[in-house]
N, CA, C and O of each residue as an XYZ file, in Angstrom:
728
protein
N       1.795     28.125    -60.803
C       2.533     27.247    -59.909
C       3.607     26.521    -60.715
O       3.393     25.887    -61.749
N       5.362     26.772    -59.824
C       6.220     25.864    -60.907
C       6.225     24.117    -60.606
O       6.430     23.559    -59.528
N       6.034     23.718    -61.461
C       6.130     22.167    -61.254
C       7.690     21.806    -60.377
O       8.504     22.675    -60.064
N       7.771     21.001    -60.225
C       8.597     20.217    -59.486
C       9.990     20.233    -60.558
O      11.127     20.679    -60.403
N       9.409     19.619    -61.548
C       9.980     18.961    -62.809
C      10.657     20.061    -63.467
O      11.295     19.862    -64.501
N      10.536     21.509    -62.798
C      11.119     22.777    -63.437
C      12.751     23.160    -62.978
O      13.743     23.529    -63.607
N      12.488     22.891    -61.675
C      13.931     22.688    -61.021
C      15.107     22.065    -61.369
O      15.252     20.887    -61.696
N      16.014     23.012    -61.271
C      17.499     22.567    -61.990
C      17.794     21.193    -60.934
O      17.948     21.357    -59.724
N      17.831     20.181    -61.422
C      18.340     18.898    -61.151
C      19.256     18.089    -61.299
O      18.864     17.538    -62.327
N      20.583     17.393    -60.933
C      20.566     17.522    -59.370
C      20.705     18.925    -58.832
O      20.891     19.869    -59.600
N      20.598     19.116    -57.205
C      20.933     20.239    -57.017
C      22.301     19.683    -56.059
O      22.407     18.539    -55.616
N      23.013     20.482    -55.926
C      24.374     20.814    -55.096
C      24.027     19.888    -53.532
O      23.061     20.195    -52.832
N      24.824     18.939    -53.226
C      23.981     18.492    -52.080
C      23.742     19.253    -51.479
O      24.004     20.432    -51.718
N      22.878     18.623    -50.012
C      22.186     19.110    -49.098
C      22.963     18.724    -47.614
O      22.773     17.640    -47.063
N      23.951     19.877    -47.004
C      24.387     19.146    -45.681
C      24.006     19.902    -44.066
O      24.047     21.058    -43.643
N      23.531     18.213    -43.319
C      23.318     19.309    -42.465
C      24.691     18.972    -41.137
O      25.880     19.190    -41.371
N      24.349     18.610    -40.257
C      24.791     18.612    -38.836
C      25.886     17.130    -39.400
O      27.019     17.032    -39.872
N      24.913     16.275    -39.067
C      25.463     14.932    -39.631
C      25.066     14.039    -40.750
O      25.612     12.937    -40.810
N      24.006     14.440    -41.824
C      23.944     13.987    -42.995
C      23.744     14.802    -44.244
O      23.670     16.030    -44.270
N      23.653     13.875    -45.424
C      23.879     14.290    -46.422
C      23.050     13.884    -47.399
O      22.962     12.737    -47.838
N      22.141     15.301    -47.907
C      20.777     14.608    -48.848
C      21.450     14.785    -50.537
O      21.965     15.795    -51.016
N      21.288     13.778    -51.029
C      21.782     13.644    -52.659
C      21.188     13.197    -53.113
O      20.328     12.646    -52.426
N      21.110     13.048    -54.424
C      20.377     12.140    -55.703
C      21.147     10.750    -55.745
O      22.356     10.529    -55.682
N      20.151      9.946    -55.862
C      20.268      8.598    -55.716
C      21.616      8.079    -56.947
O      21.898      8.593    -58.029
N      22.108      7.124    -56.386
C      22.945      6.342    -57.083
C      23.022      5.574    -57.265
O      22.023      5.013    -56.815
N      23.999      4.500    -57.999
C      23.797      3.216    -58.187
C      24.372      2.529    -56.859
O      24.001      1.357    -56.809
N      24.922      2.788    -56.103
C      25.468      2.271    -54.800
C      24.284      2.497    -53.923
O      24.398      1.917    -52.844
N      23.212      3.153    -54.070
C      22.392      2.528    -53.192
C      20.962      1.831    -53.424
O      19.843      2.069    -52.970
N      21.407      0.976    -54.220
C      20.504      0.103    -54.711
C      19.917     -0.560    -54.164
O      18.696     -0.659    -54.045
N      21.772     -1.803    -53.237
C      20.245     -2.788    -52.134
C      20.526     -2.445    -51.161
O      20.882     -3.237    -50.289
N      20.439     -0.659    -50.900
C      19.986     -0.178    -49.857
C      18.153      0.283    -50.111
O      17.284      0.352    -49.241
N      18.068      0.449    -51.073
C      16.575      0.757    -51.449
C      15.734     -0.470    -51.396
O      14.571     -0.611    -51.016
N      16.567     -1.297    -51.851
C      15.590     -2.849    -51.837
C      15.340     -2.954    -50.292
O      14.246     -3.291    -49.837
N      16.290     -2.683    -49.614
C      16.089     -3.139    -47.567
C      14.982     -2.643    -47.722
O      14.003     -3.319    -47.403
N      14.781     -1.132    -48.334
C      13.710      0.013    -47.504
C      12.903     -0.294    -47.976
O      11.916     -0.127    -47.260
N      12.572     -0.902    -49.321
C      11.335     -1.377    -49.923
C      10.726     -2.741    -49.571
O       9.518     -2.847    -49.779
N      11.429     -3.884    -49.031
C      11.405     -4.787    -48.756
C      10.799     -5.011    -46.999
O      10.201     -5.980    -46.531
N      11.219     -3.743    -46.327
C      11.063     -3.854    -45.438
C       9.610     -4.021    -44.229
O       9.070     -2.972    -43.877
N       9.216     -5.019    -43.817
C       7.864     -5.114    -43.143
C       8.135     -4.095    -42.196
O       7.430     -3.171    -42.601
N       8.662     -3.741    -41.292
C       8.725     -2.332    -40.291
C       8.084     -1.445    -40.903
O       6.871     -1.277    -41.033
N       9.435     -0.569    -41.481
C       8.947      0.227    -42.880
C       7.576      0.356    -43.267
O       6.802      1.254    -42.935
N       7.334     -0.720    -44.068
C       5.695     -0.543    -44.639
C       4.665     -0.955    -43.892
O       3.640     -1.415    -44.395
N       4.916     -0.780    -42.192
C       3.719     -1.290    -41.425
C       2.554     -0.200    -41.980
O       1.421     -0.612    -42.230
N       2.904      1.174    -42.149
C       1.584      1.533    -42.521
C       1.299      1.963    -44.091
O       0.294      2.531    -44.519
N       2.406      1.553    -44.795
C       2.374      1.535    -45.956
C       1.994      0.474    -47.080
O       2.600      0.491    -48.151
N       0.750     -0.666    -46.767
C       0.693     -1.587    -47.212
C       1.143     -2.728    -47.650
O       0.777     -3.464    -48.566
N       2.331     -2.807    -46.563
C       2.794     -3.744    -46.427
C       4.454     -3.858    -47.924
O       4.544     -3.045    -48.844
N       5.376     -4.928    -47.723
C       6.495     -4.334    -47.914
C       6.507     -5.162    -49.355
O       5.683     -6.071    -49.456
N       7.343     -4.917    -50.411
C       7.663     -5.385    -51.640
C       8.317     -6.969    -51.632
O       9.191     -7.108    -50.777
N       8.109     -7.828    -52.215
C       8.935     -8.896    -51.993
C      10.100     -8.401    -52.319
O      10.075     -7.432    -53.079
N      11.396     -8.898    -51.863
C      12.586     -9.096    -51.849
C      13.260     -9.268    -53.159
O      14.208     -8.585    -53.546
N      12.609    -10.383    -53.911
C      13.121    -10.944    -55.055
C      12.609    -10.398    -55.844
O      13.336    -10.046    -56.773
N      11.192    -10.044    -55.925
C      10.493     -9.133    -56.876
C      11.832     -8.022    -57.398
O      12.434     -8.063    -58.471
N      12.009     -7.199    -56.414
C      12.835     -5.742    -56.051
C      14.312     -6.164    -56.871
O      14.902     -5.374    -57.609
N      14.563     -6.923    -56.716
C      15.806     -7.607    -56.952
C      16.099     -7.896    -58.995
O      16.913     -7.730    -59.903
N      14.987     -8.322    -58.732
C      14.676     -8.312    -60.472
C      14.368     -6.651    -61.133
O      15.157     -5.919    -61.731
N      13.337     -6.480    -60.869
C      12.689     -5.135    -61.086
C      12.945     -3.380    -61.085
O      12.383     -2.434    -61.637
N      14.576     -3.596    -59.773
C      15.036     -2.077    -59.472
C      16.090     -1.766    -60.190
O      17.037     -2.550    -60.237
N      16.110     -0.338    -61.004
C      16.645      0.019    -62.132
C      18.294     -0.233    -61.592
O      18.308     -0.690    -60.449
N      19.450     -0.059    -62.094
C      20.546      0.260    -61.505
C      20.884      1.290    -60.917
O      21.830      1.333    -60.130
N      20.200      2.201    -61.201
C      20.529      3.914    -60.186
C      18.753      3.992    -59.612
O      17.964      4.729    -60.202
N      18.323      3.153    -58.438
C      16.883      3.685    -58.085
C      16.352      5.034    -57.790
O      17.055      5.942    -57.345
N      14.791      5.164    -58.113
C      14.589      6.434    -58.077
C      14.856      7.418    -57.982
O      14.752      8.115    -56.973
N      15.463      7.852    -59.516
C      16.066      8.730    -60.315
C      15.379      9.417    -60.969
O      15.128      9.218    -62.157
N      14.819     10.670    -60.041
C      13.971     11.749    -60.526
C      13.716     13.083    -59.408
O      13.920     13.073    -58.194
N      13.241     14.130    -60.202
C      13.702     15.161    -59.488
C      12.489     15.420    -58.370
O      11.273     15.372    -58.557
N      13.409     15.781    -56.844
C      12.571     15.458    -55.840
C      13.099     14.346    -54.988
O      12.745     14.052    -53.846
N      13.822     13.894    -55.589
C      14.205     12.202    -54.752
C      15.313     12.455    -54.094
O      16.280     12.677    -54.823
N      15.544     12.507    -52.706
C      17.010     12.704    -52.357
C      17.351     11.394    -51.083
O      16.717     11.282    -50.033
N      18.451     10.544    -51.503
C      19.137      9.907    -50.584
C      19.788     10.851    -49.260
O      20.647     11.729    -49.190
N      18.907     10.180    -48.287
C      19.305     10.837    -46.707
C      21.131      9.612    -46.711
O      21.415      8.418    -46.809
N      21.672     10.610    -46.580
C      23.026      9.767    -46.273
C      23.569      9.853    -44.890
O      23.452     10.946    -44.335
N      24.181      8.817    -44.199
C      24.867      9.202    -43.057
C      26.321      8.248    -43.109
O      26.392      7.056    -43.408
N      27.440      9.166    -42.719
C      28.750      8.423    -43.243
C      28.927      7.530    -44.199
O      29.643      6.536    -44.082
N      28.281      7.838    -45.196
C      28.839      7.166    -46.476
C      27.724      6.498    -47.046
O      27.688      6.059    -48.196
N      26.618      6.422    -46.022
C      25.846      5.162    -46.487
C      24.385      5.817    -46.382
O      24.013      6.884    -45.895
N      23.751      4.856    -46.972
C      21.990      5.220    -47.288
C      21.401      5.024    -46.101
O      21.764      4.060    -45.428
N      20.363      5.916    -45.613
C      19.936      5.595    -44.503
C      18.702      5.935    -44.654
O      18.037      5.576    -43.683
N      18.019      6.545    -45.556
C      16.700      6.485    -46.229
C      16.517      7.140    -47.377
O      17.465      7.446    -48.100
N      15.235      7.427    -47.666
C      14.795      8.214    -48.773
C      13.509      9.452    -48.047
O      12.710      9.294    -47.124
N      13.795     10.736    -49.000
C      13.147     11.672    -49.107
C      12.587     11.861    -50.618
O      13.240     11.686    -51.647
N      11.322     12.230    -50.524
C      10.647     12.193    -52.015
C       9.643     13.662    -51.604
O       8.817     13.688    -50.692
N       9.974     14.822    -52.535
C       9.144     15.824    -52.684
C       8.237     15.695    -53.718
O       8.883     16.234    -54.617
N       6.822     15.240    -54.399
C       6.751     15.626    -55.676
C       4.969     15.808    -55.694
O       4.367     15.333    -54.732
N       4.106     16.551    -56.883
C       3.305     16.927    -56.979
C       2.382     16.112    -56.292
O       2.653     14.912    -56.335
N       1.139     16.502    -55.529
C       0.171     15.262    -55.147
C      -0.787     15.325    -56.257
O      -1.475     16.304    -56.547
N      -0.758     13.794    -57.055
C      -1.612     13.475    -58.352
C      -3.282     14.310    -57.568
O      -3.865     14.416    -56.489
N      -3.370     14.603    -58.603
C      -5.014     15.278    -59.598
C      -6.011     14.660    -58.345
O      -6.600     15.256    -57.443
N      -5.932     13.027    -58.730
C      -6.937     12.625    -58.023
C      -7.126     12.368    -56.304
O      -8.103     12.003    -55.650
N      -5.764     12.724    -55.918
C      -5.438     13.055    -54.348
C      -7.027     13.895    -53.712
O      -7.943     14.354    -54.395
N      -6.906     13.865    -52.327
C      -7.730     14.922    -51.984
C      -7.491     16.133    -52.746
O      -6.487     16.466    -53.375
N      -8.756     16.816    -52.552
C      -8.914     18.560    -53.260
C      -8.011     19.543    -52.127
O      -7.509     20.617    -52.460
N      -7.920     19.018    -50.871
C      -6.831     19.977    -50.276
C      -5.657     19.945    -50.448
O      -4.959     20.917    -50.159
N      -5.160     18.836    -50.951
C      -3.624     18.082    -51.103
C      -3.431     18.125    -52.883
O      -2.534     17.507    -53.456
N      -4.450     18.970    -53.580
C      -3.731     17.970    -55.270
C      -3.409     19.495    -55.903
O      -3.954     20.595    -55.992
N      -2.110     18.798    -56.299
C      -0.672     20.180    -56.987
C      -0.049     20.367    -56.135
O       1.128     20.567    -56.437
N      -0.312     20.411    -54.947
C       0.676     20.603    -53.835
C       1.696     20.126    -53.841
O       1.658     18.998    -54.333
N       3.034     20.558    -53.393
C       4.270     19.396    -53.500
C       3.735     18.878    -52.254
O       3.209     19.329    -51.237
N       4.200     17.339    -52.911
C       4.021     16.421    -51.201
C       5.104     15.605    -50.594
O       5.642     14.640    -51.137
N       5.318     15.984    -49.660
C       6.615     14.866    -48.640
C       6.227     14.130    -47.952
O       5.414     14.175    -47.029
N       7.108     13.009    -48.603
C       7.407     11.650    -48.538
C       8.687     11.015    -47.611
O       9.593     11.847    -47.654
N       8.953     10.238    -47.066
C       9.766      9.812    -46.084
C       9.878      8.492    -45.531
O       9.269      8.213    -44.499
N      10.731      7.500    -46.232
C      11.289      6.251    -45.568
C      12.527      6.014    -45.153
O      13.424      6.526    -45.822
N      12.843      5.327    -44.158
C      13.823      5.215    -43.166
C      14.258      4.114    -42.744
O      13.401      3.617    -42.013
N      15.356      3.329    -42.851
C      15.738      2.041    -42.473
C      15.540      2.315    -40.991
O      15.997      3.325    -40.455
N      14.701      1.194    -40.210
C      14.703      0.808    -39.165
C      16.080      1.087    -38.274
O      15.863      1.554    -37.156
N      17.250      0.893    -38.577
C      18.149      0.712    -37.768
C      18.235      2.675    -37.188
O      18.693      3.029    -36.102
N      17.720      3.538    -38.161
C      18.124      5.215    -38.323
C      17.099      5.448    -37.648
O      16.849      6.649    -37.555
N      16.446      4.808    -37.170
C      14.893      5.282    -36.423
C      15.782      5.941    -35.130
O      16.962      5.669    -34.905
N      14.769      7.060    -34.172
C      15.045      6.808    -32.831
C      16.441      8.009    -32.557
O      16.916      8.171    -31.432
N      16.831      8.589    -33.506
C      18.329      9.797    -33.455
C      17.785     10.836    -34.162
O      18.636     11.595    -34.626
N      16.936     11.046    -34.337
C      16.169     12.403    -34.904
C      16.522     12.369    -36.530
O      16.238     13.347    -37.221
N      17.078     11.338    -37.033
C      17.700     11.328    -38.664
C      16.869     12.287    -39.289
O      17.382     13.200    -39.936
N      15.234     12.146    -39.129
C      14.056     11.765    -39.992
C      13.575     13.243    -40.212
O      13.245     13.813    -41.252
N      13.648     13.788    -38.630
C      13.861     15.573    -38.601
C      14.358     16.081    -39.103
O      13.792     16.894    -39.834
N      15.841     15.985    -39.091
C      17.154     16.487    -39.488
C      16.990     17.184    -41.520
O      17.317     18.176    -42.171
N      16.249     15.797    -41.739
C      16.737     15.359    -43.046
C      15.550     15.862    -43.742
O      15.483     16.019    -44.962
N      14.500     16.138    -42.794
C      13.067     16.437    -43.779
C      13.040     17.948    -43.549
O      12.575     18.745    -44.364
N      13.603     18.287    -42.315
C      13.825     19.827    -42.130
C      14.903     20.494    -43.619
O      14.513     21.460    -44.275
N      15.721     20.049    -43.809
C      16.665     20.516    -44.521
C      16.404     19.874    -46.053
O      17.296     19.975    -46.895
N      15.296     19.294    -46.327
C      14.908     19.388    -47.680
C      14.175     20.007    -47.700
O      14.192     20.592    -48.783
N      12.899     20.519    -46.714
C      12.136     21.566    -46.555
C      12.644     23.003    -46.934
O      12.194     23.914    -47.630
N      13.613     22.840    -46.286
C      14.283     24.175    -46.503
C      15.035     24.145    -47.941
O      15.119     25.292    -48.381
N      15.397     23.531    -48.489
C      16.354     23.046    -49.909
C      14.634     24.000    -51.369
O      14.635     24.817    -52.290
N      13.435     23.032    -50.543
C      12.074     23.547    -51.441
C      11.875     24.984    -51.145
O      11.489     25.872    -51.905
N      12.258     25.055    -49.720
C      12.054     26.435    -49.652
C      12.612     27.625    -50.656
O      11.873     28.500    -51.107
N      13.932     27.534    -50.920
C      14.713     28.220    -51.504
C      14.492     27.928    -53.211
O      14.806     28.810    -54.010
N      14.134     27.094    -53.506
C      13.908     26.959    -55.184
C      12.079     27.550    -55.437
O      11.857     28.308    -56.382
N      11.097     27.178    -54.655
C       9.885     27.435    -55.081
C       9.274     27.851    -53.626
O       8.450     27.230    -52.954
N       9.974     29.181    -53.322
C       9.315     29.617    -52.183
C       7.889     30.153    -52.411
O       7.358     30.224    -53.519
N       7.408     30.469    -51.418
C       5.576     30.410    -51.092
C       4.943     29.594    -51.815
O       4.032     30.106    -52.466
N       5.155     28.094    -51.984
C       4.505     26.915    -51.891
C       4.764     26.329    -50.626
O       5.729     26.184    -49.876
N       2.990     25.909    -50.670
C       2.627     24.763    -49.431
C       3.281     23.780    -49.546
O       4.007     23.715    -50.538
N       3.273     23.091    -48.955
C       3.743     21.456    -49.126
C       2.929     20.447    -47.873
O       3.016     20.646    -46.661
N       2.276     19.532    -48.429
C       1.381     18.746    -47.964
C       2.442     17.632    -47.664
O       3.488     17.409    -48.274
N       1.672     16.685    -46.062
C       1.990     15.155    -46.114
C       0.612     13.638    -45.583
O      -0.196     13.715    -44.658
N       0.716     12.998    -46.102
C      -0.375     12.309    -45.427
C       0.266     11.368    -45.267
O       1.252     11.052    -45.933
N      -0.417     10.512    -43.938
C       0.012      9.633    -43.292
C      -1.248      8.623    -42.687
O      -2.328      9.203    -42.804
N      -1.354      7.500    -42.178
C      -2.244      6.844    -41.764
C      -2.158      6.963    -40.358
O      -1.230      6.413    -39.765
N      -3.435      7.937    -39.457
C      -3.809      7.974    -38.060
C      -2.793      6.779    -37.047
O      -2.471      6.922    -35.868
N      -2.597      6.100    -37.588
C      -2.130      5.207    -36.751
C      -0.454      5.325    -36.306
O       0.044      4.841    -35.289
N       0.189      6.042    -37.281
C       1.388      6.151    -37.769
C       1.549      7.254    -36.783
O       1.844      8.374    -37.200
N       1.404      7.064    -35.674
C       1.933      7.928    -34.382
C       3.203      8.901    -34.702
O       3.106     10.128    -34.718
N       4.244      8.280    -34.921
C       5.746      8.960    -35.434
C       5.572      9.652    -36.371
O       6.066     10.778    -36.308
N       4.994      9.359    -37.309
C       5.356     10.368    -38.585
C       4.329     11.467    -38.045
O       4.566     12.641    -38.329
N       3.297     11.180    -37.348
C       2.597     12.665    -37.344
C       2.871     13.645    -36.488
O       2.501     14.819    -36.512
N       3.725     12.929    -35.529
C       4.884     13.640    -34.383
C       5.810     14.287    -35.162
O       6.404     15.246    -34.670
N       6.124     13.823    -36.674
C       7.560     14.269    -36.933
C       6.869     15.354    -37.868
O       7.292     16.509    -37.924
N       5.977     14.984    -38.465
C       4.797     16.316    -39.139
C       4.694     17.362    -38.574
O       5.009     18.399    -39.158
N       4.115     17.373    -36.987
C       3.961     18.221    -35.783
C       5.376     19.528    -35.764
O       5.468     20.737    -35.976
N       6.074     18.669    -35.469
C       7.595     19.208    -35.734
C       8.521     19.814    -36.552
O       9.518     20.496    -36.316
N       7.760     19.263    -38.000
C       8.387     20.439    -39.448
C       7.182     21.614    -39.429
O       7.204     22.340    -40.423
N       6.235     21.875    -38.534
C       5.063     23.185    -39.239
C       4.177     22.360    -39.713
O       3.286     23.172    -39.962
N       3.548     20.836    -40.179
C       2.316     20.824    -40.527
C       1.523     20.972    -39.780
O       1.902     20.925    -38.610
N       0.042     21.223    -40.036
C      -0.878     21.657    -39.613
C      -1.831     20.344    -39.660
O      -1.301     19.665    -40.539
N      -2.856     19.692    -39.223
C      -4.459     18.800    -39.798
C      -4.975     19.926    -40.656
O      -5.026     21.133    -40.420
N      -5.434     19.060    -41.970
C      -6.418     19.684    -42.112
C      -7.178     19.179    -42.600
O      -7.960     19.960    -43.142
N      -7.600     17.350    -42.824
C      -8.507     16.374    -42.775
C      -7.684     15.272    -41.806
O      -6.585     15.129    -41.272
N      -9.028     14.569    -41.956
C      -9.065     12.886    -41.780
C      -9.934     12.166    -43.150
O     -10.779     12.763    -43.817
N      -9.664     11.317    -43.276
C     -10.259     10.490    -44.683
C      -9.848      9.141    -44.601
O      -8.700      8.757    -44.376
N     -10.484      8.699    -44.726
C     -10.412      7.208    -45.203
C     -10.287      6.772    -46.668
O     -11.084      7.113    -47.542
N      -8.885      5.746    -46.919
C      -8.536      5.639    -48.048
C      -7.380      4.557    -47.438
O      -6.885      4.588    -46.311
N      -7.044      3.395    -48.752
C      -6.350      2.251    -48.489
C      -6.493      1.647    -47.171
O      -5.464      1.699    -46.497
N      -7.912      0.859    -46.406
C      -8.069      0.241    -45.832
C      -7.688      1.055    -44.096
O      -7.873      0.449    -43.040
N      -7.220      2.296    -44.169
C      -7.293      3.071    -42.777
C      -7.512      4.261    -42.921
O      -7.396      4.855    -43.993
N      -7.908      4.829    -41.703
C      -7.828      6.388    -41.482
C      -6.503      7.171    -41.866
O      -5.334      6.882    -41.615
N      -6.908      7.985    -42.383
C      -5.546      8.677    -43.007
C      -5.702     10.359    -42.294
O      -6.764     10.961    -42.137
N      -4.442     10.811    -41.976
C      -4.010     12.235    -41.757
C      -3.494     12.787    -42.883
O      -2.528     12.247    -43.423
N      -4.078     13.976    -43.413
C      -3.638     15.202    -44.151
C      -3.097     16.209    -43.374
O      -3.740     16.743    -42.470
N      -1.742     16.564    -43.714
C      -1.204     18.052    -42.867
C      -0.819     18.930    -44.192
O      -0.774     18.524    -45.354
N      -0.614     19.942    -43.813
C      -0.683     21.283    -44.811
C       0.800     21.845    -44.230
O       0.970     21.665    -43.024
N       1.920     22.529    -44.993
C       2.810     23.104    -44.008
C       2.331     24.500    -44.923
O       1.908     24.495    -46.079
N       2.512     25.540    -44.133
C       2.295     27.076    -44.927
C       3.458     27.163    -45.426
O       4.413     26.570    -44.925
N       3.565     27.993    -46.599
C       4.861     28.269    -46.915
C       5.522     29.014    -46.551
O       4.737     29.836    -46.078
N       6.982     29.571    -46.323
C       7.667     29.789    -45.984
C       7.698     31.187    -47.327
O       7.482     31.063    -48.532
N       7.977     32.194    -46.697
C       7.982     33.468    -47.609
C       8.889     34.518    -46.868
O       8.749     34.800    -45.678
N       9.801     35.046    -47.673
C      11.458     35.530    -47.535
C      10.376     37.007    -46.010
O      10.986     37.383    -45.009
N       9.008     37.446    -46.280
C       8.321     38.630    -45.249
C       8.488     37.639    -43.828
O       9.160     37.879    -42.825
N       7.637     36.464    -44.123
C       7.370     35.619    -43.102
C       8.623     35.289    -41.931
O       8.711     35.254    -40.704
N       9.631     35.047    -43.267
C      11.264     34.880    -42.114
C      11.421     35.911    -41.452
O      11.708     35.638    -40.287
N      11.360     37.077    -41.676
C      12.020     38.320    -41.063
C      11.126     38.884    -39.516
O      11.578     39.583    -38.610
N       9.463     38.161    -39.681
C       8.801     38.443    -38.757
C       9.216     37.726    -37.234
O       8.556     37.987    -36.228
């Protein structure tokens, strides 16, 4: 299995209809602080980073590593996409798997951004490390994201309890150059 970390990085953006997935920059800095800061945001993510903490603490180019792509729309940050290994100690169905990740400024909610943008990094993984799975988990409660799961190909394939709620595991199959043609 190729690591994540094997991939030529950055890659060439990513465009689709109306946005644009790139590697983070220093211009969207306290756009990352909103998304990190944000109580919406982290309703099911344990809640949101202080403000000032973030402010002190976030590098000048935030999360700057391979896998990380700024969802852009006309010019500006409108969330983050994060592909990267699920650690060792993850569930046994989910660990090595690449796993997707997905935050979204409140205001981008509600226009399909979240589709758009996770479809077409899906497809971005597809093309560098095809026939890998790619896992996402989410907390049962998190209605939307498992709608938007539903919608890229994941599958259930637990429930578990972990960080104070029920959590959803989805599996997406991989995508394999036989599989397209069928």
């Amino acid at each position: 299995m190729k690591e994540l970390g094997s991939v030529a990085w950055p890659p060439v953006p990513v465009k689709t209809e109306r946005l644009v997935l790139r590697e983070p920059e220093a211009r969207d800095r306290a756009a990352f602080i909103e998304l990190l800061s944000s109580p919406e945001v982290h309703t099911y993510l344990g809640g949101p980073r202080p403000r000032d903490e973030l402010e002190r603490e976030m590098p000048g180019v935030p999360e700057l590593w391979t896998g990380s792509f700024v969802v852009e729309l006309d010019g500006a940050m409108i969330g983050h996409i994060l592909l990267r290994r699920a650690p060792a100690h993850h569930r046994p169905a989910a660990a090595g798997k690449a796993d997707l990740g997905f935050l979204f400024l409140p205001r981008a909610w509600g226009f399909g951004y979240a589709t758009e943008a996770c479809a077409a990094a899906l497809d971005w993984f597809d093309g560098v490390l095809p026939g890998e799975p790619v896992v996402l988990t989410t907390q049962t409660a998190n209605v939307g994201s498992i709608r938007l799961a539903a919608k890229l190909g994941f599958t259930e394939v637990e429930r578990f309890h972990a960080w104070d709620a029920e959590q959803w595991l989805g599996r997406r199959s991989p995508v394999t150059p036989s599989a397209e043609r069928a």
